[in-house]
Kinemage of the C-alpha trace (Angstrom):
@kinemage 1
@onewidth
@group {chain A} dominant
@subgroup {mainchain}
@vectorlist {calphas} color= white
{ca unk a 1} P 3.883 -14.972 28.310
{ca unk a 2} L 6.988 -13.107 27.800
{ca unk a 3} L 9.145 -10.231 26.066
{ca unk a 4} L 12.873 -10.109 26.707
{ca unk a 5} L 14.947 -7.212 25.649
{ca unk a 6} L 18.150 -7.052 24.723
{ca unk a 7} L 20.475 -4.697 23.041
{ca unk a 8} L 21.110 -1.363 25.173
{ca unk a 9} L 24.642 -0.366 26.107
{ca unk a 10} L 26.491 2.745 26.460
{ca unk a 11} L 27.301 4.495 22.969
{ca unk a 12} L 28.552 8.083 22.357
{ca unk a 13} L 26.606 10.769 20.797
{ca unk a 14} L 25.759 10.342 16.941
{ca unk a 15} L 26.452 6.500 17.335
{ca unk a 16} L 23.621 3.237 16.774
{ca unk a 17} L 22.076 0.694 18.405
{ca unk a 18} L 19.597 -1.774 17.764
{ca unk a 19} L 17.078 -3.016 20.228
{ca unk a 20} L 15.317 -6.461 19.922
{ca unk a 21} L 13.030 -7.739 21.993
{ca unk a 22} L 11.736 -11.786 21.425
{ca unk a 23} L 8.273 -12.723 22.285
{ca unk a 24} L 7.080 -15.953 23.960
{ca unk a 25} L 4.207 -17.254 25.255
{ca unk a 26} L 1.253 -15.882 23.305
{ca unk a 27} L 1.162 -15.240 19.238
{ca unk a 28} L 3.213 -12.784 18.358
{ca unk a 29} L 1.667 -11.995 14.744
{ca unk a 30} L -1.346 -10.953 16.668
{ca unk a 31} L -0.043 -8.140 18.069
{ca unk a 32} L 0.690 -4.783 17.671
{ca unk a 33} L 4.037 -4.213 19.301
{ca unk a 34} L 5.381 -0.673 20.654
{ca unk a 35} L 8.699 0.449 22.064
{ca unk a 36} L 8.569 3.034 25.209
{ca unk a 37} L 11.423 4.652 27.066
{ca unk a 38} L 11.514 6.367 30.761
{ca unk a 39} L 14.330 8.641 31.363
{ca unk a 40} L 15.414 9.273 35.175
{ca unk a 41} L 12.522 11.521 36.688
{ca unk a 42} L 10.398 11.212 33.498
{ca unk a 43} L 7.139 9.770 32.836
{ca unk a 44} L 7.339 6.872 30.459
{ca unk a 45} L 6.367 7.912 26.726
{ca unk a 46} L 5.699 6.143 23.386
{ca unk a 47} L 8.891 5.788 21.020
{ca unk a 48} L 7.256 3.635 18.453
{ca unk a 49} L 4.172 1.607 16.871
{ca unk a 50} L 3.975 -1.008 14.606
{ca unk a 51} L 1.063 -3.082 13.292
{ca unk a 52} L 0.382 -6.872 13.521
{ca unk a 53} L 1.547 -7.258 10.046
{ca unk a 54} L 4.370 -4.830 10.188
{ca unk a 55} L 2.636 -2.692 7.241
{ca unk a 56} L 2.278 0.428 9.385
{ca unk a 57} L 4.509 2.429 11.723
{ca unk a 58} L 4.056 5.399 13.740
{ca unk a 59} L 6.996 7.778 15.798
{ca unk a 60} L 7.209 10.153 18.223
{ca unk a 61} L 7.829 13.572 16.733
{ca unk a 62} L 11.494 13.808 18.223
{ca unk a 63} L 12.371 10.089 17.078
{ca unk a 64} L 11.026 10.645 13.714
{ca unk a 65} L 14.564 10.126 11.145
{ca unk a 66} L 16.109 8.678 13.614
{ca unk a 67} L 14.135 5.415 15.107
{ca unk a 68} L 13.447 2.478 12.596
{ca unk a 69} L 10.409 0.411 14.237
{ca unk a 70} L 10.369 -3.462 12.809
{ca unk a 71} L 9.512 -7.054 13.162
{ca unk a 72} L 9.909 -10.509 12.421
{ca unk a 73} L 6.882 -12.627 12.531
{ca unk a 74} L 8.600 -15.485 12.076
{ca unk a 75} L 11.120 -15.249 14.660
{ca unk a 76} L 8.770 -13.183 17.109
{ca unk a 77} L 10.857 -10.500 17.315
{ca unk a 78} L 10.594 -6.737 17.222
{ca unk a 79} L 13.611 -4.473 16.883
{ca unk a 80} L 14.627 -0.852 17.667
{ca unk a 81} L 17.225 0.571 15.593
{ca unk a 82} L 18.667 3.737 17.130
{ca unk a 83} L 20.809 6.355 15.285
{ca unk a 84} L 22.120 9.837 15.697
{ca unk a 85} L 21.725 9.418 19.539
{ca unk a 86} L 22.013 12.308 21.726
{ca unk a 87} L 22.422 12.350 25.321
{ca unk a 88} L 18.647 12.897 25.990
{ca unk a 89} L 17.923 9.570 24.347
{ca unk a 90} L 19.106 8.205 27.394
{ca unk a 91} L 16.556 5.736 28.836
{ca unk a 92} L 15.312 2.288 30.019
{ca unk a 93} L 13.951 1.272 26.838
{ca unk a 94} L 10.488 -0.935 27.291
{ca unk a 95} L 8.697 -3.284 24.849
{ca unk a 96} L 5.018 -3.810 25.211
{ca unk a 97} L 2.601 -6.110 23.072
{ca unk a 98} L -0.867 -4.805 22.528
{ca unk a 99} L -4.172 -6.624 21.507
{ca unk a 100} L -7.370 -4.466 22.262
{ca unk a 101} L -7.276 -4.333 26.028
{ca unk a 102} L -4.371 -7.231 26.318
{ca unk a 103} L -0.968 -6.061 27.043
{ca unk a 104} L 2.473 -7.832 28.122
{ca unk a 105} L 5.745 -5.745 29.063
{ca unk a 106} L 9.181 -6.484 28.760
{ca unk a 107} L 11.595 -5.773 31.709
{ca unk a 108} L 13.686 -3.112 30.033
{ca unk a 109} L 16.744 -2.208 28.431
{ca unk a 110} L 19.080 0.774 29.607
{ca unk a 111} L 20.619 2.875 27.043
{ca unk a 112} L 23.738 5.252 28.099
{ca unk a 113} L 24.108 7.989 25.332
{ca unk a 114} L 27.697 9.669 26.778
{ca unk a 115} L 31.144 10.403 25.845
């Protein structure tokens, strides 16, 4: 059982990235999937939720416009794509399966936003 992240980098403010993160191990399509992100001295917080099927997203207020949450069921993998960054995006960025009270984490991906 496994989710490996890949994808972060350093990138300047108003740039993109896109953040995948491939499942193995247990049935994807089962699972709703969620991106988090921790900032240095910060409590970890929810970026964004998708449903089993992919038919329903949800954002964090400050990453709404900005985040697109998605998945492919076939290739179990769910992606993060990142625009308009600012500098207080900057974050170990965490994917995390959920099924009622059944969770897996990914290790985490660090994303730089500098100049």
């Amino acid at each position: 059982v496994q989710l490996v992240e890949s994808g972060g980098g350093l990138v300047q403010p108003g740039g993109s990235l896109r953040l995948s993160c491939v499942a193995s191990g247990f049935t994807f399509s089962n699972y709703a999937m969620r991106w988090y992100r921790q900032a240095p001295g910060k409590e970890r917080e929810l970026v964004a939720t998708i449903t089993s099927t992919g038919i329903s997203t949800a954002y964090a207020d400050s990453m709404k416009g900005r985040f697109t949450i998605s998945r492919d069921n076939v290739d179990n993998t769910v992606y993060l794509q990142m625009n308009s960054l600012k500098p207080e995006d900057t974050a170990v960025y965490y994917c995390n399966a959920i099924r009622g009270d059944l969770e897996v984490w990914g290790q985490g991906t660090l994303v730089t936003v500098s100049s």
